[in-house]
N, C-alpha and C positions, 0 to 999 in steps of 0.2 A: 565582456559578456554582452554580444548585442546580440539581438531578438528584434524576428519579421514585423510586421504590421500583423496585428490580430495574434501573435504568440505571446503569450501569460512569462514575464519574467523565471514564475515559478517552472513552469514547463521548461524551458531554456535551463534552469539549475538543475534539473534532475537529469534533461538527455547530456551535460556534463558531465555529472556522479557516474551514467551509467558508460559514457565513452571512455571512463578511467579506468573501469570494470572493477567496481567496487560492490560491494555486495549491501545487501537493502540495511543492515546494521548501522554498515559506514554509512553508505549513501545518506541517511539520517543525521550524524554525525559531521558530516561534510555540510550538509544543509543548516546545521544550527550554526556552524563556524559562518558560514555567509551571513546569516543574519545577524549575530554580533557583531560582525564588521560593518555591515548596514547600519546598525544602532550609534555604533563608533563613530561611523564617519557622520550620520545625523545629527549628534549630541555634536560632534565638533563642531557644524555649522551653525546651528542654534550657540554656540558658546562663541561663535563670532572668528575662531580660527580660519575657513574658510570661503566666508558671506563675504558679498563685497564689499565690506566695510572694515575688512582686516583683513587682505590681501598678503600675505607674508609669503617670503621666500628667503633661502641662506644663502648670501653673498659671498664672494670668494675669501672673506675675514673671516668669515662665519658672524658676521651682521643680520641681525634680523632688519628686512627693509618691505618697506609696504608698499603696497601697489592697489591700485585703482585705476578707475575708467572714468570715461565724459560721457554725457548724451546729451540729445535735445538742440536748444537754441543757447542762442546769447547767455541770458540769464542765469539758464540751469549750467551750464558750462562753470559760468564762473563762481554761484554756489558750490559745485559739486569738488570744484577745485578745491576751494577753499575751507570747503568742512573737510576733506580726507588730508589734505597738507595738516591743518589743524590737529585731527585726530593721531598722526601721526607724530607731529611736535610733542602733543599732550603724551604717550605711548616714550617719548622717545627713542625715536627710528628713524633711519632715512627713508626718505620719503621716491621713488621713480615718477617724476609727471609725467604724462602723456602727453606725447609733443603733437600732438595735433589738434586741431580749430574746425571744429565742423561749421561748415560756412551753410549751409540748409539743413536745419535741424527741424524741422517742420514734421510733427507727428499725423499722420495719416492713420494709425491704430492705436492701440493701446501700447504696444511695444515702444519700445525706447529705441532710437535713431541712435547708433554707435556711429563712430569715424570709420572709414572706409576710402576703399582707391579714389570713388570717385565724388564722395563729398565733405572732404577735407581739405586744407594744405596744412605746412608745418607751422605750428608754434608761434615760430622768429618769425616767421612772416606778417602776421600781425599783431602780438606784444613782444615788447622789449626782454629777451629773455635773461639778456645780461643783467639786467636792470632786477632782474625779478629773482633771479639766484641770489642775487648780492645783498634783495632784502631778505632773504626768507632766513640767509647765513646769520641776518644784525639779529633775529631774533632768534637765533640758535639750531636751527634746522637744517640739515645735511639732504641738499636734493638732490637729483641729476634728473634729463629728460632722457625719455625711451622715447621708440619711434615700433609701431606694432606692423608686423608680420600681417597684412589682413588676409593673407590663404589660412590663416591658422585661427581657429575658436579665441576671440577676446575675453578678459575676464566681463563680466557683468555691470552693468552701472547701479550703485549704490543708490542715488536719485534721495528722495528725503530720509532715508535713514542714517546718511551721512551724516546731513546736518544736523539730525534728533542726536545724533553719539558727541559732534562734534564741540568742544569748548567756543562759548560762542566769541568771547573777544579775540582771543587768540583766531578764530576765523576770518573777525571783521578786518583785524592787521594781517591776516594772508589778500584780503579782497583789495584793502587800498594798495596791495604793491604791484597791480597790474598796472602797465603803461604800455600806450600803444608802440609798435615799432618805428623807429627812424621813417621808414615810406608812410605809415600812417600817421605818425607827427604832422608830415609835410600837409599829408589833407586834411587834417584838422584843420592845421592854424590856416589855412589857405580858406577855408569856409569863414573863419574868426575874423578875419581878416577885413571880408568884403562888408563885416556887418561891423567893423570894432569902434568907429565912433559912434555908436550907441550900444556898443555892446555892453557898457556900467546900466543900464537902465532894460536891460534883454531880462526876459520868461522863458525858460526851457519851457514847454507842455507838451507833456504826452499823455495824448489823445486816443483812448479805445470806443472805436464807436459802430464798426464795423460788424457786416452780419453775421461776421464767423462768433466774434465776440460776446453778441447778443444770445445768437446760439448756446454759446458756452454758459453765461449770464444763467440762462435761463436752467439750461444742467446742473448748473452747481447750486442755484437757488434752491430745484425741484429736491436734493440731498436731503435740506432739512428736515422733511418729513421723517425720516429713517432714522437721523442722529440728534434729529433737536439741536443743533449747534446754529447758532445764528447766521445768517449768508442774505442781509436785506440790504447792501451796501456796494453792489457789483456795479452799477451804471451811473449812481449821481443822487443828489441831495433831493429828496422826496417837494413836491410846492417850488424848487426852486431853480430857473431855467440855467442852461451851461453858463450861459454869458454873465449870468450876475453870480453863478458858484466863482466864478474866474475873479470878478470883481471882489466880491469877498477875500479873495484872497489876495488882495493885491494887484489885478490888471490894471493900468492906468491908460487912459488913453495916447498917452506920450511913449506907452512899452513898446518895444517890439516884440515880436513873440518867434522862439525859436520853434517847430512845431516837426513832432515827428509822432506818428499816431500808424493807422494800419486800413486807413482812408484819406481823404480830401478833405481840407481843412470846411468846415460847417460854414454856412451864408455869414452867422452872428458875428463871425470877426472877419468879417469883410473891411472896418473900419481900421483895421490893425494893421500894420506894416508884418510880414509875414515870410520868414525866411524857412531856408531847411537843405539838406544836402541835393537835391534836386532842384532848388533855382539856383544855389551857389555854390554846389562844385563844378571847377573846371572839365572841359570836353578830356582836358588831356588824362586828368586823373577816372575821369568815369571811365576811359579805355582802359587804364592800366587797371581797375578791379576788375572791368569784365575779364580780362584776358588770364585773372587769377586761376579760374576755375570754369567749365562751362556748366551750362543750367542757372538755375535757380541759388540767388545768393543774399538772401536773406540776411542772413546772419554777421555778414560782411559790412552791410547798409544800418544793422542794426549796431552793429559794434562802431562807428564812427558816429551814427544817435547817441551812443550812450556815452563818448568822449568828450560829444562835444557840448551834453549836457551837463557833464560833470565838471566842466571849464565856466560856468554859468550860475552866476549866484544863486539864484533865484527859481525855485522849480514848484511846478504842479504838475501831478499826472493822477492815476488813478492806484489807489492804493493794491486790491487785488488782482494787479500786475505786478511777476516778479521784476520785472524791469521798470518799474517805478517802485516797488520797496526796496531792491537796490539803492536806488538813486538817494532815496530815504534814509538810509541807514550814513551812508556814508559821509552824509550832513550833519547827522550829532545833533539834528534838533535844532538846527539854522536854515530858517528860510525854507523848508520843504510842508508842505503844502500837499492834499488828494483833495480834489475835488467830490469824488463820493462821498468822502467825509467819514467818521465812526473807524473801525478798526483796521488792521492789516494783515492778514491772514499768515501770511507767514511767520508776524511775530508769537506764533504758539509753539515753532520750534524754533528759532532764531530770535532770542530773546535780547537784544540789542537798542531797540529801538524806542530814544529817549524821549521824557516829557521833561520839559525845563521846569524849573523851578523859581518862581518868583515871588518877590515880596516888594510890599511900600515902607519908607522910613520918611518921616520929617525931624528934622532938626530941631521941633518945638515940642516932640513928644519926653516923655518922664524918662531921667538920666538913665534908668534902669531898663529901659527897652534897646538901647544898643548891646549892652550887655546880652542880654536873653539872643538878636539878634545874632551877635557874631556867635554864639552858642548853637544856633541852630544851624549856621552857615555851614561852623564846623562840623557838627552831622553828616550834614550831605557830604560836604567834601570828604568824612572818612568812608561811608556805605559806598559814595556814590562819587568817587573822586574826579571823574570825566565830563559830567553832566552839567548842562549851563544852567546858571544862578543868572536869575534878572532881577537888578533891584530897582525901583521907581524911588527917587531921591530927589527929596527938596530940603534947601539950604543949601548954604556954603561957607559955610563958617568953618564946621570942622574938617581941615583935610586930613588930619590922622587915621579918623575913621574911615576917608575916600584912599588914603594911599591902604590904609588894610584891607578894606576889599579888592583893590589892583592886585595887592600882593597874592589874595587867594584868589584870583582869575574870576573874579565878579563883574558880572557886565553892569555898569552903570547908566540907568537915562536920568538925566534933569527933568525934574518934574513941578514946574510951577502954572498949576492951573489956573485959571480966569474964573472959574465958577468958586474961586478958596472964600471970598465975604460971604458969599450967597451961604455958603452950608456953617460959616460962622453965625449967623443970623439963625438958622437952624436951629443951631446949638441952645444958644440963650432962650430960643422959643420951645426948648425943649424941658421934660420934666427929671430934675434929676433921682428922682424917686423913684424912676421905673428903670434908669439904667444909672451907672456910675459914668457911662462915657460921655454925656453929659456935663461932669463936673471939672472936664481938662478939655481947655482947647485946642492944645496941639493934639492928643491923643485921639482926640473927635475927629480935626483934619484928617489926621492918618488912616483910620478906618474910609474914609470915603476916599481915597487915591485911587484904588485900585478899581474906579469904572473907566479909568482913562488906558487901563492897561491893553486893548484890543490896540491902541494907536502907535507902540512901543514894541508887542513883542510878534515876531512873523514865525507864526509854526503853528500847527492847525492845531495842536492842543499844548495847554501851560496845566499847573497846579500852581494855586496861590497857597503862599503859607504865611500864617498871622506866625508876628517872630517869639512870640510863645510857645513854639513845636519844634522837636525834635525827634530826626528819622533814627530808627533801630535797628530799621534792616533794609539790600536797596529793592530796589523795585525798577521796571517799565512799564510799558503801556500796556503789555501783554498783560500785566496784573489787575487791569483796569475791565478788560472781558472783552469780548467781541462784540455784542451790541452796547458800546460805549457809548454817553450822553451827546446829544448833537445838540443840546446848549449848556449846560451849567451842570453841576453835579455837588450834590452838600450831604452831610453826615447828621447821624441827630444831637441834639443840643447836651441835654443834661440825661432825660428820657431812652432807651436803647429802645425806641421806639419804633422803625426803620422807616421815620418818616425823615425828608430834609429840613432840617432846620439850622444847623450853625455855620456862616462863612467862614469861620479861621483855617479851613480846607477845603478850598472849593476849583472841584476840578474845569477847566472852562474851553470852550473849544473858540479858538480867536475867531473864524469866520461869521458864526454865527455874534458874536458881542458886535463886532464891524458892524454889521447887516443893521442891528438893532440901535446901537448907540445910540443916536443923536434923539431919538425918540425916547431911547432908556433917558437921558441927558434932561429932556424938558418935563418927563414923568417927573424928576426927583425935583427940578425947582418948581413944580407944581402944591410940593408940598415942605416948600421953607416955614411956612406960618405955621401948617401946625405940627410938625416936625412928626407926625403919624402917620403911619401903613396902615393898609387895610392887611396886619400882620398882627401876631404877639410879638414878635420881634421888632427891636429899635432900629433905628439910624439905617444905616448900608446893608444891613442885613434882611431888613424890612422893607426895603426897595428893593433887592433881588428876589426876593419871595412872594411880592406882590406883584411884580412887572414881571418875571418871566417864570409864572406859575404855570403854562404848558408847557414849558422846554425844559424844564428843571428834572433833574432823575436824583436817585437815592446813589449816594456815594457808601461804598463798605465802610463800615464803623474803625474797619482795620486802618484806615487814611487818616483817621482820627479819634483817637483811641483817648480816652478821659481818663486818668489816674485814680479818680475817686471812684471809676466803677466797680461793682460787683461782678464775676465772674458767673454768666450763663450757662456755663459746661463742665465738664469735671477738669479736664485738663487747659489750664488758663493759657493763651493763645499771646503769640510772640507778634506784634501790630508791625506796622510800618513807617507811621508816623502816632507819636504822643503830642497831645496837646493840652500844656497847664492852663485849661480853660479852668476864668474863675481862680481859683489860690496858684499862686507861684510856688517855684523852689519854695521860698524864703519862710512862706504862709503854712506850709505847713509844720515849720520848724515851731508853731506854737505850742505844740503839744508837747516840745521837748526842752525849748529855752523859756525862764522865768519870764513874765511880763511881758511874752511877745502875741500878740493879738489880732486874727483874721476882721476886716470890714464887716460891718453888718452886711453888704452882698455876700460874700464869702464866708460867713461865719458856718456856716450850715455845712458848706462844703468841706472845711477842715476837720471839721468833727465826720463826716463819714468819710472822708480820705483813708485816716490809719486804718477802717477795716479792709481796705481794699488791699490783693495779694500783690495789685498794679503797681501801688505808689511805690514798694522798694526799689523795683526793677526800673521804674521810672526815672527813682531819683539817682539810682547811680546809672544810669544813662545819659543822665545830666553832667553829672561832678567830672564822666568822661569827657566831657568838650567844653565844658565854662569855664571860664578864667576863676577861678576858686575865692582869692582874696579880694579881684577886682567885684566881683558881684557882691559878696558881703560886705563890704565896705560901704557899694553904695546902697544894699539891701537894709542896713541899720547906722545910728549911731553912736550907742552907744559902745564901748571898746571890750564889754564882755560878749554883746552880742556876737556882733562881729569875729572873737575871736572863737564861740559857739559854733558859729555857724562854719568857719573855715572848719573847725573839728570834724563837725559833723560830716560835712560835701567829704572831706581826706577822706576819710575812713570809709564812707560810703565809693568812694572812687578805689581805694586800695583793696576793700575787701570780696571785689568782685561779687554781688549779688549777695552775701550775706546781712541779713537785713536784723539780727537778733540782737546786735548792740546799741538799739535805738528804742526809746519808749512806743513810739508810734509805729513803726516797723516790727515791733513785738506783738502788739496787739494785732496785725495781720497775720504773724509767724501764729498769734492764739488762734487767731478765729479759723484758719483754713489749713494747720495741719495740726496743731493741738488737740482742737475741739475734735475732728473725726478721728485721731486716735484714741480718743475720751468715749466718742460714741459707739466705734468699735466694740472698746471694753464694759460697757453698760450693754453693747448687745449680750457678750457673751455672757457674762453674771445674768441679765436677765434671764435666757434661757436657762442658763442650770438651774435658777432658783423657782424658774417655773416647772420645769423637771420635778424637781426638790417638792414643789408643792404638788403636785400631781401623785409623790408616790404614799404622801399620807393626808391625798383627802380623801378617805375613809375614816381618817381617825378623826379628821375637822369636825364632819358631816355628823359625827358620833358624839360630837363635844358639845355642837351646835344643840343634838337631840338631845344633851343629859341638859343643858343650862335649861331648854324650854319647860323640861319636865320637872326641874327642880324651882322654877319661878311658879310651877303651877302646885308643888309641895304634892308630887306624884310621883312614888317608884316602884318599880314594874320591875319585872325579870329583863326587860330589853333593856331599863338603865341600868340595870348591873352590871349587862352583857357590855356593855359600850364604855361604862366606866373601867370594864377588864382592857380594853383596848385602848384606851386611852391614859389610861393612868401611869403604865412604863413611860411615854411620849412624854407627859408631864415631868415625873421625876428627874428624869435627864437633865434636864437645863431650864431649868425657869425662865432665863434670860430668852434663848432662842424661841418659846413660847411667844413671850411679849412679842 
């Protein structure tokens, strides 16, 4: 059914009806059939049947196998790949790749750049396709490459709605199996080459500085207005020039820096030793790409940027480049680095992209903190089984507990600082009245480890976790928001207050701790004598609150989530991380084992715990990762305690969330579903009985008139009248009277 320029579809359906020679009845009738097929085929592409994100066709088995497009540059190329392979593993279906590489993807409109005769070559030409079927097979996926017809209409490019549909690990395992082809091996390592005795000490940085960018920068900033979604984080750290964002993250004057950007490298690192595919690929290989394709080849020059950045420990670029949150992703949260700083924009649909996890341990703190420790580890490791774990560790005495973190892939640093007497002297100057951390030395050490953490862990954000927490559910960065803290980030203390107050969660961006350190560093032995902030808060907590009271932001309560709290909403909310701030597991078993007893710190705590709907879900959250016997064992000494307490942990572990076989878990089963069942049924009696009173106050009101009248030894024809009416009422039931 095609139709001129300026003729109405509908005009076109009727001079059909009437070339059939059908009469105005049919002609109607013929008209309503097109438009249900209209509806038909609409609903089908809204249901995803024929959008390009579900490409399907029936194969000569009768296979259903999907099909999709590429567009754009580098970047989108290899998303687009890799959300429709994904989506199609997920579907399970063979998948058709598009055997072509658009080498100039460069958009000049709003449309999307498809492959075509003349700015494409094939596939194999520049990844290894053998390489790249053979993974997609280890992970279960049946591909083959097409090769498109371009006289003939292309399906459409999916572009992010790919990625919104697409399973995101299962994407990031289709992204890591790209390898470049044999001819591009050769120019890689041939650039690696000319730099590789200093290539252990080499910086990828890619650099967006140019005016197209800025342009851009400045469009996608001007958006906000319209959606209110944050976009303050396009060009660079607000106060803080390129060269010292760079240094924050690590530039040394001894790096080299490998540099591929979409300009000339800036004056500021004129000091820098300075490579990149144009000082150090060979004459021979710069003939052999031009002669790939003629024109403009972009995308060619960018795909050997991005190989030979991903050969390179060490990266910084600029996060709202897809081509540096590639680069990102594929690091796991090792060594990558944006210089803009704050969020990544694509991590809103490609939710991938990790925040390590770290914690301090000394070997002088209470037998009971490894415990709790490996308990948390195990959390992550079940929510979050890929994600790095950093632990700051001093001592060496125990290697059992250093060969169990090896065993769960724990990265370990030695940690024995110089400033350790200095905050011992703290201690003792300190009052133990105002905190219990005070009254343990090793426990005290421990708590201040972690200002040394900016020197240890390389990745523009960590979350510290006190080893009293345990994750529930996992998370990334994406969970964190797009205008995320550019220094420090804490939840509140005991108060749901939404102000920052407690470190046992404190999200932290390393650039910024770097920058500040050594100044944080002489702030705190500024104040060993009188062990006081100008904070309510003690010790390390007190120094972070008072030393970086402008960089500081409010972390979600969800990061740290308190057991003993009361429930703000009606439907009580699934956290991400629990933290037994204040009472342990163990502590709050007092309520349910004879003679077992919260500290006067804690005491207060324990007793509002059981009302909270938190603590059951809490504690069998626990029982799922703690070693059960080893904890209670070092939790008490005596042998019924102990063997209470393993009771209790079992059963709270076997009974999956049932919390009604424990004293103290009962009285939250009372408080918040009891009691509003209770309240419920007091509504509804109330109203009938107000009903009930409503249809004989006449006869009250008549009762009330006879008693006045008979105290005053006065009767009337009206008290008679009124005793006629109330006197049936009476006789009935004395009782229901009263």
């Amino acid at each position: 059914n095609e139709t001129r320029v300026g003729q109405s579809p509908r005009r076109n359906t009727s001079n059909i009806s009437q070339t059939m020679g059908l009469g105005k009845k049919k002609r109607f009738i013929f008209r309503l059939v097109l438009i249900i097929i209209a509806v038909a085929g609409a609903n089908g592409k809204l249901n995803g049947n024929n959008s390009p994100k579900a490409q399907l066709k029936a194969d000569t088995g009768n296979e259903s196998v999907y099909q999709y497009n590429i567009c754009n540059g580098l970047s989108n190329q290899l998303l687009y790949h890799s959300a429709s392979i994904a989506i199609a593993a997920e579907k399970k279906m063979a998948v058709e790749i598009p055997g072509h590489y658009i080498v100039n993807g460069v958009q000049t409109s709003d449309e999307s750049v498809l492959p075509s005769e003349i700015n494409s070559v094939p596939f194999s030409e520049v990844f290894d396709s053998t390489h790249f079927l053979e993974s997609l097979r280890s992970m279960g996926i049946r591909a083959k490459f097409v090769s498109f017809d371009f006289d003939k209409p292309q399906i459409p490019c999916a572009e992010m709605t790919s990625v919104i549909q697409a399973d995101d690990q299962i994407m990031l395992q289709v992204l890591k199996a790209f390898q470049p082809s044999a001819k591009f091996r050769e120019i890689i390592s041939s650039i690696k080459e000319s730099f590789d005795d200093q290539h252990a000490d080499a910086i990828c940085l890619h650099h967006r500085d140019g005016l197209d960018w800025h342009e851009h920068c400045k469009r996608w900033n001007g958006m906000s207005q319209f959606d209110n979604i944050y976009r303050g984080n396009c060009l660079g750290v607000p106060g803080r020039s390129f060269i010292n964002s760079l240094i924050d993250r690590g530039l040394a004057s001894d790096k080299m820096i490998y540099y591929c950007g979409d300009h000339d490298p800036p004056p500021s690192l004129s000091s820098h030793k300075i490579v990149s595919w144009r000082t150090n690929m060979s004459g021979e290989h710069k003939k052999f790409i031009m002669n790939m394709k003629k024109g403009e080849l972009r995308d060619l020059y960018a795909l050997i940027d991005f190989q030979v950045c991903s050969s390179i420990e060490h990266f910084i670029g600029n996060s709202v480049s897809s081509f540096s949150a590639l680069q990102i992703a594929l690091r796991d949260g090792n060594k990558a680095f944006w210089y803009n700083s704050q969020s990544i924009p694509l991590q809103e649909f490609w939710k991938v992209f990790q925040v390590p996890i770290v914690y301090t341990f000394t070997e002088l703190s209470h037998p009971a903190g490894i415990r709790l420790l490996k308990a948390s580890i195990r959390s992550v490791r079940k929510y979050m089984p890929n994600n790095k774990i950093h632990v700051l560790y001093h001592g060496t005495s125990q290697t059992s507990f250093r060969s169990w973190l090896a065993e769960n892939e724990v990265i370990v640093h030695d940690h024995d600082p110089e400033w350790r007497d200095d905050i011992e002297i703290m201690r003792q100057n300190g009052d133990p009245m105002s905190s219990h951390l005070f009254l343990h030395s090793g426990n005290y050490f421990g708590t201040w480890q972690r200002i040394d953490l900016p020197n240890f862990i390389d990745n523009e954000y960590c979350l510290l976790l006190d080893f009293d927490t345990i994750l529930t559910k996992p998370f990334t960065l994406a969970d964190f928001g797009l205008n995320i803290t550019k220094g420090i980030a804490m939840s509140t203390e005991m108060i749901r207050d939404g102000k920052p107050a407690n470190a046992g969660v404190m999200l932290m961006n390393i650039p910024r701790l770097r920058q500040t350190y050594e100044d944080f560093k002489l702030f705190i032995m500024e104040h060993v004598n009188t062990a006081q902030f100008n904070s309510t808060s003690p010790s390390d907590q007190g120094a972070y609150l008072d030393f970086y009271r402008e960089d500081i932001d409010y972390l979600d309560d969800n990061f740290n989530f308190k057991p003993y709290w009361l429930p703000v909403d009606v439907h009580p909310r699934v956290p991400f991380i629990v933290h037994f701030h204040g009472p342990k597991p163990h502590d709050y078993m007092s309520n349910t084992i004879p003679d077992v007893t919260c500290s006067d710190a804690t005491k207060r705590l324990c007793k509002i715990g059981p009302r909270s709907p938190y603590l059951c879900q809490s504690m069998h959250e626990f029982s799922t990762v703690v070693d059960i016997n080893d904890y209670c064992s070092v939790s008490f000494k005596e042998e019924y305690k102990i063997t209470s307490c393993e009771n209790i942990l079992s059963k709270m572990k076997s009974d999956d969330n049932n919390c009604l076989g424990y004293a103290p878990m009962a009285i939250a089963h009372y408080r918040w579903v009891v009691l509003p069942e209770k309240w419920k049924v007091f509504k509804r009696k109330f109203r009938h009985t107000m009903e009930t009173v409503l249809k004989i106050a006449p006869g009250i009101i008549c009762l009330l008139f006879v008693l006045v009248k008979l105290a005053r030894k006065s009767t009337t024809p009206r008290v008679r009248k009124c005793y006629g009416i109330w006197l049936p009422i009476k006789m009935r039931s004395q009782e229901k009277v009263a």
